[in-house]
PALO-255433 format. One record per residue (C-alpha): y, z, x; residue in one letter; residue number from 1. Coordinates in nm, 4 decimals. Each point is the difference from the previous one (the first is absolute). Layout:
+----------+----------+----------+---+-----+
!        Y !        Z !        X ! r !   k !
+----------+----------+----------+---+-----+
!        Y !        Z !        X ! A ! NUM !
...
+----------+----------+----------+---+-----+
END
This chain:
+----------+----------+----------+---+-----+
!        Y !        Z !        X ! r !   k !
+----------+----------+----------+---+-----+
!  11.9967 !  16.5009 !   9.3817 ! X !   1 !
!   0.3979 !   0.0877 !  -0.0086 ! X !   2 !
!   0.1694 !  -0.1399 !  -0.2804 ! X !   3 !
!   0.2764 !  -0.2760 !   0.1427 ! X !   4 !
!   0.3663 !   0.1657 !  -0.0946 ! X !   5 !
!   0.2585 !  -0.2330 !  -0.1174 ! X !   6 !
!   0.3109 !  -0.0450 !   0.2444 ! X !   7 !
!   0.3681 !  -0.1148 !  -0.1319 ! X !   8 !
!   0.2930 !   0.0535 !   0.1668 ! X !   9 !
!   0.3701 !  -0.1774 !   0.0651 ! X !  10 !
!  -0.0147 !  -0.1799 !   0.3272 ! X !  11 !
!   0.4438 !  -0.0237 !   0.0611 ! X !  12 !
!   0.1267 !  -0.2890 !   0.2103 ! X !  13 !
!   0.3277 !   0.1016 !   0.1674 ! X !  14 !
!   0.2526 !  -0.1194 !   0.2986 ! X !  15 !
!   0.3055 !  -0.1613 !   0.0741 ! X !  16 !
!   0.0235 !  -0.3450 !  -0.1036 ! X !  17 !
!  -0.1666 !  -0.2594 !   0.1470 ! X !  18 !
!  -0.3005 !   0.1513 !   0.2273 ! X !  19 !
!  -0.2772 !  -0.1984 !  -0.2759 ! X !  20 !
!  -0.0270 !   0.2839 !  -0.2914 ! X !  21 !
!  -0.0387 !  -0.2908 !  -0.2414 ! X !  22 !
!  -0.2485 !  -0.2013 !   0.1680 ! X !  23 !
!  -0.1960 !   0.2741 !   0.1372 ! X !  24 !
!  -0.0020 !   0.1757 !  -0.4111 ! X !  25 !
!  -0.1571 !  -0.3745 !  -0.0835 ! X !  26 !
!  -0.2467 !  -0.0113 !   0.3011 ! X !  27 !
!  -0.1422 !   0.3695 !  -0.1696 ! X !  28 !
!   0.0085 !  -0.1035 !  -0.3940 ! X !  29 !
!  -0.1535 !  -0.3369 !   0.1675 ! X !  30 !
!   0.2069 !  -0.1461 !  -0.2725 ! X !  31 !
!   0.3689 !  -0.1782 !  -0.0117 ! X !  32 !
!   0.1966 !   0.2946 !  -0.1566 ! X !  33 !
!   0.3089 !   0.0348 !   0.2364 ! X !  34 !
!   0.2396 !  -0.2976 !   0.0680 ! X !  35 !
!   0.0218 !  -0.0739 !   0.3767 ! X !  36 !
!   0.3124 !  -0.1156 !   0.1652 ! X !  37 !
!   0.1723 !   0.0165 !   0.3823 ! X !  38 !
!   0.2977 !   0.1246 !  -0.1352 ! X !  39 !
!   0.0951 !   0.4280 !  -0.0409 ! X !  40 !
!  -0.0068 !   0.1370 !  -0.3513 ! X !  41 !
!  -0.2607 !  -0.2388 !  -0.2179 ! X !  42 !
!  -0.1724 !   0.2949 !  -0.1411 ! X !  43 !
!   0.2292 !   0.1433 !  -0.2409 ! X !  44 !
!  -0.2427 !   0.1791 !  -0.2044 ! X !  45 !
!  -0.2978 !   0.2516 !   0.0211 ! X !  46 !
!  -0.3281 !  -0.2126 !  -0.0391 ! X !  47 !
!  -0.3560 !   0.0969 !  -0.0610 ! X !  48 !
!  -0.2948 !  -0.1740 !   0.1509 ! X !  49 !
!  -0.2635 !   0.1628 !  -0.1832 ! X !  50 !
!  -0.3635 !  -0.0420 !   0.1682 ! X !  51 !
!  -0.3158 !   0.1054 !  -0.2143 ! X !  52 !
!  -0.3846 !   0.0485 !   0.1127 ! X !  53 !
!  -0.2432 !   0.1860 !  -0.2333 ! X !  54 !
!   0.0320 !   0.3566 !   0.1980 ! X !  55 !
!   0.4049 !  -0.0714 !   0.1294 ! X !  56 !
!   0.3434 !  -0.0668 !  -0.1040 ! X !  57 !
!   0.2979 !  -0.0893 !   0.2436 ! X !  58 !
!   0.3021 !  -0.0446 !  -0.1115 ! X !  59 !
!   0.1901 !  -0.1247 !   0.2572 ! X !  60 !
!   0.4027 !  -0.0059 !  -0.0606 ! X !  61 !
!   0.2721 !  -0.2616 !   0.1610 ! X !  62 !
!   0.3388 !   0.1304 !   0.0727 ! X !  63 !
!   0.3399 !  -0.1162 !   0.0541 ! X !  64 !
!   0.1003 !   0.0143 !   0.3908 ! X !  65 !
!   0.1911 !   0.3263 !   0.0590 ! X !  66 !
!   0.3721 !  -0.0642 !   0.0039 ! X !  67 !
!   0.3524 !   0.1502 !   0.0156 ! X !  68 !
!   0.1237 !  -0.1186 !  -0.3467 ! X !  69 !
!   0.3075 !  -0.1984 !  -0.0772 ! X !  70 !
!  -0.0342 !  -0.0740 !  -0.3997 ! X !  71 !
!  -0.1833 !   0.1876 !  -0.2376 ! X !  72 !
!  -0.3168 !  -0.2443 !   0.0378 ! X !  73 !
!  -0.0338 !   0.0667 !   0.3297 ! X !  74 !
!   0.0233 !   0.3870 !  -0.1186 ! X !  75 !
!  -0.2463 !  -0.0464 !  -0.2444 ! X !  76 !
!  -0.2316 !  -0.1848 !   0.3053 ! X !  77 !
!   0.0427 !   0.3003 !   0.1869 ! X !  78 !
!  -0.1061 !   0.2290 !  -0.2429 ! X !  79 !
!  -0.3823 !  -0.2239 !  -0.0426 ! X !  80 !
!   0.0567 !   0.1012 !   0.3500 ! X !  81 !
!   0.0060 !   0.3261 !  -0.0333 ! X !  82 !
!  -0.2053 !   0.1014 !  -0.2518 ! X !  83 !
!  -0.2992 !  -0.1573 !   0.1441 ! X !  84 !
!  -0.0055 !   0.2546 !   0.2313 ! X !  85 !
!  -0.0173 !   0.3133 !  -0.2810 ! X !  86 !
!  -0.3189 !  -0.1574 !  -0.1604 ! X !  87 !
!  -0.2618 !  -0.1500 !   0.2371 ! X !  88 !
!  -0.3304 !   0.1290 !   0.0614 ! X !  89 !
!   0.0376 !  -0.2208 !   0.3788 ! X !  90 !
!   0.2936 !  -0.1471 !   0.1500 ! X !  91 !
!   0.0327 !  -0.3330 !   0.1836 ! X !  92 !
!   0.2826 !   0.0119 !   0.2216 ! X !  93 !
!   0.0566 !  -0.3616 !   0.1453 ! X !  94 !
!   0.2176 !  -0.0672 !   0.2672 ! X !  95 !
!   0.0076 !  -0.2768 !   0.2507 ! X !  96 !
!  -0.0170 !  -0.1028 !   0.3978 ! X !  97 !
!   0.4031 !  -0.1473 !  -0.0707 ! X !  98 !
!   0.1624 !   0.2836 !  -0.1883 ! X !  99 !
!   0.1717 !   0.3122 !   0.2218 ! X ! 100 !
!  -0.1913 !   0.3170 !  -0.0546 ! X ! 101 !
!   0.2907 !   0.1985 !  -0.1432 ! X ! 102 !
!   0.0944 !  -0.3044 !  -0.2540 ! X ! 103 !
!   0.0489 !   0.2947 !  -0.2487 ! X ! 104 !
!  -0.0643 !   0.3578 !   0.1294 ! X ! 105 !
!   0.1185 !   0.1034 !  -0.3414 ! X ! 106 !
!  -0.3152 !  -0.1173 !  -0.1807 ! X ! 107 !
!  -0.2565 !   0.0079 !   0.2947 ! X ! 108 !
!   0.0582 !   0.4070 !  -0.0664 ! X ! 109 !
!  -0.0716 !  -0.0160 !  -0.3658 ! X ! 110 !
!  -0.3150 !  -0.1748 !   0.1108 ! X ! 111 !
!  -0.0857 !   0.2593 !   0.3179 ! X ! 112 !
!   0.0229 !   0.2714 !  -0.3264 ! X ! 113 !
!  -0.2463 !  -0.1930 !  -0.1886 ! X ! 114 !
!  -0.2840 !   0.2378 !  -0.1880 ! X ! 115 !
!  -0.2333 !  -0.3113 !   0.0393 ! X ! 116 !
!  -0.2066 !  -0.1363 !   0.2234 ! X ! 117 !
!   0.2059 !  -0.3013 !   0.2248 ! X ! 118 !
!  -0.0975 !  -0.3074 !   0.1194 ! X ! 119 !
!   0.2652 !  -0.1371 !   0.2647 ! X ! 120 !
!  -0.0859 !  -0.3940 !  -0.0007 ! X ! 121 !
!   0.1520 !  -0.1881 !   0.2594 ! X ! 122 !
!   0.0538 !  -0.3264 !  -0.1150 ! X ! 123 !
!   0.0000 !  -0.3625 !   0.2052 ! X ! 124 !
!  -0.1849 !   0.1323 !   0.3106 ! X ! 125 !
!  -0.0540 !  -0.3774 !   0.0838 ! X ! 126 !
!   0.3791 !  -0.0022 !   0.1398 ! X ! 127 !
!  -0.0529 !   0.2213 !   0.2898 ! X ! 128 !
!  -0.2926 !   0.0776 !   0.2648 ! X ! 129 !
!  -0.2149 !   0.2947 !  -0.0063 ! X ! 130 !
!   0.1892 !   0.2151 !   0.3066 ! X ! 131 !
!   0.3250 !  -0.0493 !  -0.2402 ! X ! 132 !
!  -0.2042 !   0.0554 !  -0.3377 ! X ! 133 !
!  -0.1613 !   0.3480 !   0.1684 ! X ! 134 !
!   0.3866 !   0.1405 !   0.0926 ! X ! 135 !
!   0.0885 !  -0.0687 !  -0.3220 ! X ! 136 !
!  -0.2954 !   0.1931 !  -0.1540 ! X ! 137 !
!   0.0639 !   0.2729 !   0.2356 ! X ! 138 !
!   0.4068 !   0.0070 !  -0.1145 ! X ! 139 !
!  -0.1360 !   0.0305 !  -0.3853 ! X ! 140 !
!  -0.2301 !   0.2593 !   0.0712 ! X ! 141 !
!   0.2787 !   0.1887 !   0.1300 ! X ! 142 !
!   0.2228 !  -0.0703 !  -0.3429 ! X ! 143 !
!  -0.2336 !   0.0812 !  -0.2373 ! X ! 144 !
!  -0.3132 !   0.1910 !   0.1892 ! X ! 145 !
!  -0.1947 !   0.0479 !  -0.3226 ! X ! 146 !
!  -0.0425 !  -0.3452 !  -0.1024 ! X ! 147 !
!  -0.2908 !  -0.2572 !   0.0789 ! X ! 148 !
!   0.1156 !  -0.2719 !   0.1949 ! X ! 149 !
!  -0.1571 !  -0.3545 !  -0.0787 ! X ! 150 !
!   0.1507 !  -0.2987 !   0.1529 ! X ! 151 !
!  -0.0539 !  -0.3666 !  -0.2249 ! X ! 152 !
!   0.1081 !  -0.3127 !  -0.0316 ! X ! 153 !
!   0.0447 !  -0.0044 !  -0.3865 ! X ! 154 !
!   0.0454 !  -0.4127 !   0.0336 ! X ! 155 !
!  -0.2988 !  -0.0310 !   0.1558 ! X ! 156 !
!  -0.2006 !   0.2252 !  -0.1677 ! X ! 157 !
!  -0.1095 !   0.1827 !   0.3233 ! X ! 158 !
!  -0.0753 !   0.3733 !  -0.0197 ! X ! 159 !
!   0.0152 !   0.0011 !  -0.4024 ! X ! 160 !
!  -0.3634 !   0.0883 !  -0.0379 ! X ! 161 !
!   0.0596 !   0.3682 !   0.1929 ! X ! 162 !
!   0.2858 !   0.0293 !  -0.1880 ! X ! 163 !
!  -0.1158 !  -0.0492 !  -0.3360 ! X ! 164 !
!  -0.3420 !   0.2525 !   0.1067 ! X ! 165 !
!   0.2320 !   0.2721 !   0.1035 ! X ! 166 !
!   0.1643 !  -0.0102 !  -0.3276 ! X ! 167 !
!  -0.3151 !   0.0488 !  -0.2201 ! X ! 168 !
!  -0.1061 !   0.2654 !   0.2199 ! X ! 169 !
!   0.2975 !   0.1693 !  -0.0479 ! X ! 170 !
!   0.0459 !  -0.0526 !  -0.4090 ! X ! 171 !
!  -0.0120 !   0.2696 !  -0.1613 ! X ! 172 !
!  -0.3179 !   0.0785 !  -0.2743 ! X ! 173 !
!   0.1401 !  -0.0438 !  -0.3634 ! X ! 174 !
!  -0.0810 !  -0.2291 !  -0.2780 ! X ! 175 !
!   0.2142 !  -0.3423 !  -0.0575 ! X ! 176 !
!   0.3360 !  -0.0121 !  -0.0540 ! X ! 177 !
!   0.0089 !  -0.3819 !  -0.1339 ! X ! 178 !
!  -0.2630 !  -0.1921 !  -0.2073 ! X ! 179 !
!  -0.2773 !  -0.1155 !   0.2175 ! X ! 180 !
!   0.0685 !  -0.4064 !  -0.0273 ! X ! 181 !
!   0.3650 !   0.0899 !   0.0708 ! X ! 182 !
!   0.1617 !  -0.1911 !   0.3086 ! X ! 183 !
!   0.3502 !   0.1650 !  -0.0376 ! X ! 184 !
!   0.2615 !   0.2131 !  -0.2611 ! X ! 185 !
!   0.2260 !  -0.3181 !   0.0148 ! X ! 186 !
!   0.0272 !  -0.2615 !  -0.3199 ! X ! 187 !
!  -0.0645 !  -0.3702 !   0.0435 ! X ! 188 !
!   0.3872 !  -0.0506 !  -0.0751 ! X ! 189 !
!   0.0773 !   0.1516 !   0.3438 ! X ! 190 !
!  -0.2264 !  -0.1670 !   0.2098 ! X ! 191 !
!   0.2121 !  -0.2907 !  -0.1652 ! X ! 192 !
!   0.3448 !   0.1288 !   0.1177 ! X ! 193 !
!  -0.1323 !   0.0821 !   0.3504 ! X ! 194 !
!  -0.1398 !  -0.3274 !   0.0789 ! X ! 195 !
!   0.3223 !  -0.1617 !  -0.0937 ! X ! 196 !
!   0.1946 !   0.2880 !   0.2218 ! X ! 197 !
!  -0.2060 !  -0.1096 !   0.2686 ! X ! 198 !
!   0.0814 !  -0.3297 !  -0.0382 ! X ! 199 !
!   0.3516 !   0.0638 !   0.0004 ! X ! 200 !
!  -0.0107 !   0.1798 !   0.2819 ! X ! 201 !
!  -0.2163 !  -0.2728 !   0.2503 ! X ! 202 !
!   0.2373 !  -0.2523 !  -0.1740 ! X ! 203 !
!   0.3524 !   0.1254 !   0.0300 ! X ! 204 !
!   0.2277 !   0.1447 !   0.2745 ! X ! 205 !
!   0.2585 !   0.2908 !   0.0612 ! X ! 206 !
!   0.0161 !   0.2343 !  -0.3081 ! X ! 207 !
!  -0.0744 !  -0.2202 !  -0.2770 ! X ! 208 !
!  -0.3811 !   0.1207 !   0.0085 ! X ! 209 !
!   0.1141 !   0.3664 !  -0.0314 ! X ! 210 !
!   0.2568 !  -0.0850 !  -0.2694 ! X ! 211 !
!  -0.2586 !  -0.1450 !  -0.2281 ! X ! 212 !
!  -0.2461 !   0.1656 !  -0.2523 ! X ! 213 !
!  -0.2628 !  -0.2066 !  -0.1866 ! X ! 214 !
!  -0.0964 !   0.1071 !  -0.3808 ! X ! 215 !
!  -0.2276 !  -0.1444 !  -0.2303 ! X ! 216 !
!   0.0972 !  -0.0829 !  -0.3319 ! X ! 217 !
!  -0.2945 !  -0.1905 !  -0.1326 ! X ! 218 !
!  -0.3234 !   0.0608 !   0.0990 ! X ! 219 !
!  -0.2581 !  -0.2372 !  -0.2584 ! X ! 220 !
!  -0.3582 !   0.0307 !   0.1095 ! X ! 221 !
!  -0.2932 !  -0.2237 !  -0.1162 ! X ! 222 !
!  -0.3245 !  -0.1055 !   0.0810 ! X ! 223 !
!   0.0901 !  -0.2424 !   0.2686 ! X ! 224 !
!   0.3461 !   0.0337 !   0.1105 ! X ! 225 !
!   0.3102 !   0.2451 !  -0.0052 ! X ! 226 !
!   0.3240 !  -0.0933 !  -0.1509 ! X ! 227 !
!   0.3184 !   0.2151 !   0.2689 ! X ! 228 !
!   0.3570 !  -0.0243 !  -0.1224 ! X ! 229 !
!   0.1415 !   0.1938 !   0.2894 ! X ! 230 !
!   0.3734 !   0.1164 !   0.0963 ! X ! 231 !
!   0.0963 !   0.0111 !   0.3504 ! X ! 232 !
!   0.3264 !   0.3035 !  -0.0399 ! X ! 233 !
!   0.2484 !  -0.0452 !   0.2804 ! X ! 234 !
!   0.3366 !   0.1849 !   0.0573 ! X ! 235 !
!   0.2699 !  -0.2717 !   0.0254 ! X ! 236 !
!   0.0560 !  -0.3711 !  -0.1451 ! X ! 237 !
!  -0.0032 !  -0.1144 !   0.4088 ! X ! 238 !
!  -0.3635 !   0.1718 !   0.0232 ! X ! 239 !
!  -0.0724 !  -0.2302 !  -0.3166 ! X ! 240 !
!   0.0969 !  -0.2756 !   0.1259 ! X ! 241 !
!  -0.2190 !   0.0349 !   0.3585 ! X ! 242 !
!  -0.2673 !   0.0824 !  -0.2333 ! X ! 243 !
!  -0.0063 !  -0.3141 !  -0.1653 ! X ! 244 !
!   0.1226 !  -0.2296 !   0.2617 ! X ! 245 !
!   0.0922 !  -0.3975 !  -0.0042 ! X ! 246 !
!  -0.1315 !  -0.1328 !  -0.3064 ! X ! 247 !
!  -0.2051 !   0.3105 !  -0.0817 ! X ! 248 !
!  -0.1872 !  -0.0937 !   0.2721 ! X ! 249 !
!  -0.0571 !   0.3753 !   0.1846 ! X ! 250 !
!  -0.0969 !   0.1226 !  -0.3222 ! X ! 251 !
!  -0.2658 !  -0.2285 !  -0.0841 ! X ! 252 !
!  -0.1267 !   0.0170 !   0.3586 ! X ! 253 !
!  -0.0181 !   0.3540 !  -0.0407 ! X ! 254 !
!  -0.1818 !  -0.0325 !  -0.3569 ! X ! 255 !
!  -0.2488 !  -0.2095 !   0.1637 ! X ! 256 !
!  -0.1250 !   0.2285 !   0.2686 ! X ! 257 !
!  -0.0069 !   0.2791 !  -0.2782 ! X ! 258 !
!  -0.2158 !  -0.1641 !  -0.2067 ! X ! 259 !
!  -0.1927 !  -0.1300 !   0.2868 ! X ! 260 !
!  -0.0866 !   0.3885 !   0.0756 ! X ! 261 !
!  -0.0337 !   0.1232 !  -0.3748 ! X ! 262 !
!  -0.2460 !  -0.2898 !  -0.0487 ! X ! 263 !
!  -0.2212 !   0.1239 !   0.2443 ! X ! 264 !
!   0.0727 !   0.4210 !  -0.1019 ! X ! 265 !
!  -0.0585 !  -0.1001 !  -0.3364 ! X ! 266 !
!  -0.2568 !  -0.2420 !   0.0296 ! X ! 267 !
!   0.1494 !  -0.2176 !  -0.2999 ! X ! 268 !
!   0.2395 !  -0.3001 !  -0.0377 ! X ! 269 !
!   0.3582 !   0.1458 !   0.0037 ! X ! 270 !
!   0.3282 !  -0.1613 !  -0.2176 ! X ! 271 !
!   0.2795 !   0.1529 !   0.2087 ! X ! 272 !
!   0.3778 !   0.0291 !  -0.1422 ! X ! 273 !
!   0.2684 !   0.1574 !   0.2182 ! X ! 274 !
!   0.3669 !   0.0787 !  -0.0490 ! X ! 275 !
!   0.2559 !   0.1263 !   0.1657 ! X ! 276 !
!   0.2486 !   0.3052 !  -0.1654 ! X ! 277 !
!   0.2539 !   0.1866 !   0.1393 ! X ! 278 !
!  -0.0027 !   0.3836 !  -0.0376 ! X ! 279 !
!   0.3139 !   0.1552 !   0.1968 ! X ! 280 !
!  -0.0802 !   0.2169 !   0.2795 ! X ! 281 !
!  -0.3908 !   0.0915 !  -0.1854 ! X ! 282 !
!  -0.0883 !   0.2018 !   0.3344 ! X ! 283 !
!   0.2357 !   0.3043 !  -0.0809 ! X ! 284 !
!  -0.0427 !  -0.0157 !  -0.3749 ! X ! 285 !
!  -0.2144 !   0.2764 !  -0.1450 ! X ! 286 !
!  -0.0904 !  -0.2063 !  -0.3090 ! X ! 287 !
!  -0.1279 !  -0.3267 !   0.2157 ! X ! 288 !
!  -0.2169 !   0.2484 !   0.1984 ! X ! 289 !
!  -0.1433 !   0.1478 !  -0.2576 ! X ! 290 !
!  -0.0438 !  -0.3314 !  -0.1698 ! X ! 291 !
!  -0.1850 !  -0.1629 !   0.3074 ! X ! 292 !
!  -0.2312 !   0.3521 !   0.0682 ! X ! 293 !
!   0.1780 !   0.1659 !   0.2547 ! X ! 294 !
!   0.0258 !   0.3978 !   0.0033 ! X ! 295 !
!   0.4156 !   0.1211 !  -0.0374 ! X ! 296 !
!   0.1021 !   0.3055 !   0.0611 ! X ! 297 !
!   0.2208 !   0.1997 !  -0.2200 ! X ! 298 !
+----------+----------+----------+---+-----+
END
């Protein structure tokens, strides 16, 4: 009988922003590891979703939506972007029924040059009817003729299953590149900050969700419960201000629905303390970037 190789490989999520890469990455992992809102540019880092069985390894990677950059975060964003598309063993390209086809040409070619296999998911299917849905296949086919075309509904979890099939027959054989009870390369402490981002984000309007960083400054586990002292960084003393609202009020809202969430990710009783500091224009600073874990270039 043939021995059963073992298959890893890096399964990259890519697209503009907001076509689903973040709730489609959590519908693979079949675990919570991307933060999901309506609003452009929640992902701000690259995020592994690892997914283990005793003969397979998928690492599956969230990216930032692809962007023309106006700070250096946003450059850094782009760059998670980008190099997602040097080192996958299978590509996920996810687009949508909304979004114009020549969004960003710029990228879409970087993606047509691709030395991997590509999977061209179109996302939120359940928005238009099949006649519509088949052109639409047929104008993809034309952009990027060597890709597989798989239309979803990420939300609704239809068409996951071929998805996630195609990918394992496509990994690569090699042996593991993470331990084999490992669910991604990301710390507790930043599953932390991201819920909080997230909560910023379904919270508060305008900029003040992509003026604000979260970082964790105390992080006390125990058996039962979790002790968080957590700073929320924002740009100006105005920001601050929105941040914490009438009586601290927005603030502790926001606290609550954290620790709602981090109660249930955790699975422990959480003591949440949040503060507000100002940091002066953090998104073009080299030093905050590299202090929060985002890649600057020299």
């Amino acid at each position: 009988m043939a021995v059963q190789k073992h298959k890893s490989g890096f399964v990259n999520i890519i697209g503009n922003p907001n076509v689903g890469k973040s709730t489609l990455m959590n519908c693979l992992v079949g675990e919570r590891i991307s933060i999901i809102t309506s609003k452009a540019q929640t992902t701000r880092h690259r995020i592994l979703g690892i997914v283990n069985t005793e003969d397979m390894q998928i690492v599956y990677s969230d990216t930032p939506g692809v962007l023309h950059p106006n700070y250096k975060l946003q450059q850094s964003m782009l760059s998670f972007s980008q190099s997602a598309l040097s080192d996958a063993d299978v590509l996920l390209y996810v687009t949508d029924v909304v979004e114009k086809l020549d969004k960003n040409e710029e990228f879409l070619l970087k993606v047509r040059q691709a030395q991997c296999p590509v999977l061209l998911l179109i996302n939120k299917i359940d928005l238009i009817d099949q006649p519509t849905l088949e052109k639409l296949v047929e104008q993809w086919h034309g952009l990027l003729p060597e890709a597989e075309i798989i239309p979803l509904s990420a939300l609704s979890k239809f068409n996951i299953e071929p998805i996630r099939k195609r990918v394992v027959e496509l990994l690569p054989v090699s042996p593991p590149y993470f331990e084999k009870d490992a669910l991604t390369d990301r710390p507790a402490r930043f599953f932390v900050t991201e819920i909080i981002r997230e909560k910023i984000l379904l919270y508060y309007q305008k900029e003040i969700p992509y003026a604000t960083e979260a970082v964790v400054e105390l992080f006390e586990e125990s058996k039962d419960k979790i002790h968080i002292k957590a700073i929320i960084i924002v740009e100006r003393e105005t920001q601050k201000g929105i941040i914490i609202g009438h009586q601290g009020q927005a603030l502790k809202k926001v606290g609550t629905m954290a620790r709602k969430d981090l109660e249930l990710f955790f699975e422990k009783k959480i003591f949440l303390e949040m503060y507000v500091k100002v940091e002066k224009d953090w998104r073009n600073r080299d030093n905050m970037l590299k202090a929060f874990g985002y890649q600057v270039s020299d």
